[in-house]
TORZAKOL-31157 format. One record per residue (C-alpha): residue number from 0; residue in one letter; z, y, x negated. Coordinates in nm, 2 decimals. Layout:
TORZAKOL-31157
[NUM,A,[Z,Y,X]]
...
end
This chain:
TORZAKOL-31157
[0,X,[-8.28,-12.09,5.33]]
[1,X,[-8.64,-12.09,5.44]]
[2,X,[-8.59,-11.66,5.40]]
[3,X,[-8.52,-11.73,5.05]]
[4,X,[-8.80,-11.92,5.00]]
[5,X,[-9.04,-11.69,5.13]]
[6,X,[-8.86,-11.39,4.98]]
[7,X,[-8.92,-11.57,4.61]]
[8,X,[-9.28,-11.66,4.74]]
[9,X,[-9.36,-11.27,4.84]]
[10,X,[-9.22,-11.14,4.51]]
[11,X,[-9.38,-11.38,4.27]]
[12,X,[-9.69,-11.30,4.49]]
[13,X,[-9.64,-10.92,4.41]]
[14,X,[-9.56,-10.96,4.08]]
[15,X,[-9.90,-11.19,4.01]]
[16,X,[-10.04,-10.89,4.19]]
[17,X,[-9.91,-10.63,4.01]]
[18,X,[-9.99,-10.78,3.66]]
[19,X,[-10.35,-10.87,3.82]]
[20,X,[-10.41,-10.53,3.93]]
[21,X,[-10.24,-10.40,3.53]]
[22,X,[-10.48,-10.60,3.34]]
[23,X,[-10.83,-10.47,3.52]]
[24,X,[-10.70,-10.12,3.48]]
[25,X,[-10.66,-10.22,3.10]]
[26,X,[-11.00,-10.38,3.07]]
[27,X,[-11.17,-10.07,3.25]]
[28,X,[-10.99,-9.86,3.00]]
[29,X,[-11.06,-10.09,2.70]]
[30,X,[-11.30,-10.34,2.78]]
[31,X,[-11.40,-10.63,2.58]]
[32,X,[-11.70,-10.60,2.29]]
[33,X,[-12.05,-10.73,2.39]]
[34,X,[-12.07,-11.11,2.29]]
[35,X,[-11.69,-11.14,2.24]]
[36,X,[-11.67,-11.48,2.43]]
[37,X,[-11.35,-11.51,2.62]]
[38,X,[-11.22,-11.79,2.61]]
[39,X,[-11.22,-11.83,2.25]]
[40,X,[-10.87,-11.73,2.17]]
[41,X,[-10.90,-11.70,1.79]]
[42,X,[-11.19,-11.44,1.86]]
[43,X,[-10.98,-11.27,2.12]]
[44,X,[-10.67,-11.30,1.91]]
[45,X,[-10.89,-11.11,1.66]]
[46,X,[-10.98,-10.87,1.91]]
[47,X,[-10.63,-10.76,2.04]]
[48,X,[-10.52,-10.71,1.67]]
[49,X,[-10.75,-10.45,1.70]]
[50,X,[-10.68,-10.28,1.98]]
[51,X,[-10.48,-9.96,1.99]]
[52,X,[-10.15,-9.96,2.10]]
[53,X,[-10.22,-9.82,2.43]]
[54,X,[-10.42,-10.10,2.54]]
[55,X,[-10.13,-10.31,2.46]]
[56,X,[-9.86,-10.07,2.62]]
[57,X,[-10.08,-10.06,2.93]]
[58,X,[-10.07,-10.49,2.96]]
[59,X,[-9.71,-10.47,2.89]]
[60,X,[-9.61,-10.20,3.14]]
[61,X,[-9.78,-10.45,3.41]]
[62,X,[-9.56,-10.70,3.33]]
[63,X,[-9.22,-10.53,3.33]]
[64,X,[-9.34,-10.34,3.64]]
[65,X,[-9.45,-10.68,3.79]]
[66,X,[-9.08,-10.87,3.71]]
[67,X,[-8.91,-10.51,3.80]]
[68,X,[-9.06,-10.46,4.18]]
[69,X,[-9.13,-10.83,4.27]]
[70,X,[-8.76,-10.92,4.24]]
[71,X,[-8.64,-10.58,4.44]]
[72,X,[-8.89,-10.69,4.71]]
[73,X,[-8.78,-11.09,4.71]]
[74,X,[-8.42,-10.93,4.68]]
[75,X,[-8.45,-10.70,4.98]]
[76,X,[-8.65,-10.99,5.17]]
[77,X,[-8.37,-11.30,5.11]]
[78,X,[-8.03,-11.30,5.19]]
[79,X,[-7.94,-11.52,4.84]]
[80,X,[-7.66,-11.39,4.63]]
[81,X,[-7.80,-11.05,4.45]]
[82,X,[-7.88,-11.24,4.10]]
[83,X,[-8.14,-11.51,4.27]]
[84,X,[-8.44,-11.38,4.34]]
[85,X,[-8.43,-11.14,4.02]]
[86,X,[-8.33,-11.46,3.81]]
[87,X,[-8.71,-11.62,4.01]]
[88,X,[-8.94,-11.38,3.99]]
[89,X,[-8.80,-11.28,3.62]]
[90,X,[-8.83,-11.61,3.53]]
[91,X,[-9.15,-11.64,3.67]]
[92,X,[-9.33,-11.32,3.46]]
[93,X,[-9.15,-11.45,3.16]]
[94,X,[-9.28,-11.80,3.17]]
[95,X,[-9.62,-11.69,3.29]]
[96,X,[-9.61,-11.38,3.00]]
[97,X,[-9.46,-11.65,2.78]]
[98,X,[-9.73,-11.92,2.78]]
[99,X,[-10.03,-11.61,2.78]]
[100,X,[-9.85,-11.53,2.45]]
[101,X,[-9.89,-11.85,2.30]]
[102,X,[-10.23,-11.89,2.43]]
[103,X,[-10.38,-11.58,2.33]]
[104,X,[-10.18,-11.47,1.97]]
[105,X,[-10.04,-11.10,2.00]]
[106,X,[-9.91,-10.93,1.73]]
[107,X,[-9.53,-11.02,1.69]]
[108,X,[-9.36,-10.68,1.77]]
[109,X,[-9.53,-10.68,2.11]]
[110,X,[-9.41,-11.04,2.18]]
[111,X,[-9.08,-10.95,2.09]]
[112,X,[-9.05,-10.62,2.30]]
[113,X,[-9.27,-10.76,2.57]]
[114,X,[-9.00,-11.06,2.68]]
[115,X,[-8.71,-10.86,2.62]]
[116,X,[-8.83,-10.59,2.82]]
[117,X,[-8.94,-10.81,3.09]]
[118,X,[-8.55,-10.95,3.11]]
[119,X,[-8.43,-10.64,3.11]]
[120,X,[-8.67,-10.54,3.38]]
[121,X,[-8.54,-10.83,3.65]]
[122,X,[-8.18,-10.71,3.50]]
[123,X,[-8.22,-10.38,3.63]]
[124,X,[-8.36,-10.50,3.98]]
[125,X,[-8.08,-10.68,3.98]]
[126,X,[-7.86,-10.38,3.89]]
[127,X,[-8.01,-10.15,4.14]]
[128,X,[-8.06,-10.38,4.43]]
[129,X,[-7.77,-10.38,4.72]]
[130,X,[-7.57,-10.73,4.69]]
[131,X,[-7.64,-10.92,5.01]]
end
């Protein structure tokens, strides 16, 4: 039990990583206008509907590659049945993706592609981990 646990921990932990990491890559490569204040999400809302689409492919390909290798680690860490830790750490990235998307207004076909992909990411860790 406490294997499992830990296992979920670890690849949550990864996947915060992972999108971390996916995100300050993206700003490097796109970073925000002078004066654009942060946390004003209308101006940053704004701001993204501007942005070309590979600034947006590069903040979605963190969070499919976040929910894809954090549940193959917490899979190969834990001993749960095979669909757990995906079904976590998927769950996790969605919800976290989920509320950043209501938060901070994307345009809708990224939304849309964005949580799908995401499920079908932890799907596919599923799919290509060994059942335990």
């Amino acid at each position: 039990m406490l294997s499992n646990i830990l296992a979920g921990i670890t690849g949550i932990a990864i996947a915060v990583a992972i999108v971390f990491l996916a995100d300050k890559l993206s700003h490097m490569m796109y970073p925000l206008p002078e004066g654009l204040d942060a946390s004003d999400m209308e101006a940053l809302g704004d701001h993204i509907a501007t942005l070309p689409i590979g600034a947006l492919l590069s903040v979605m390909a963190g969070w499919i590659v976040a929910a894809f290798v954090g549940s193959v680690v917490a899979s190969r860490i834990g001993d749960a049945k095979a669909w757990i830790h995906p079904t976590v750490v998927g769950g996790f990235v969605f919800t976290a993706t989920t509320a950043n998307l209501i938060v901070i207004p994307h345009p809708h076909w990224f939304t849309a592609v964005s949580l799908t992909a995401i499920l079908a990411s932890a799907w596919l860790a599923w799919r290509v981990t060994p059942a335990n």
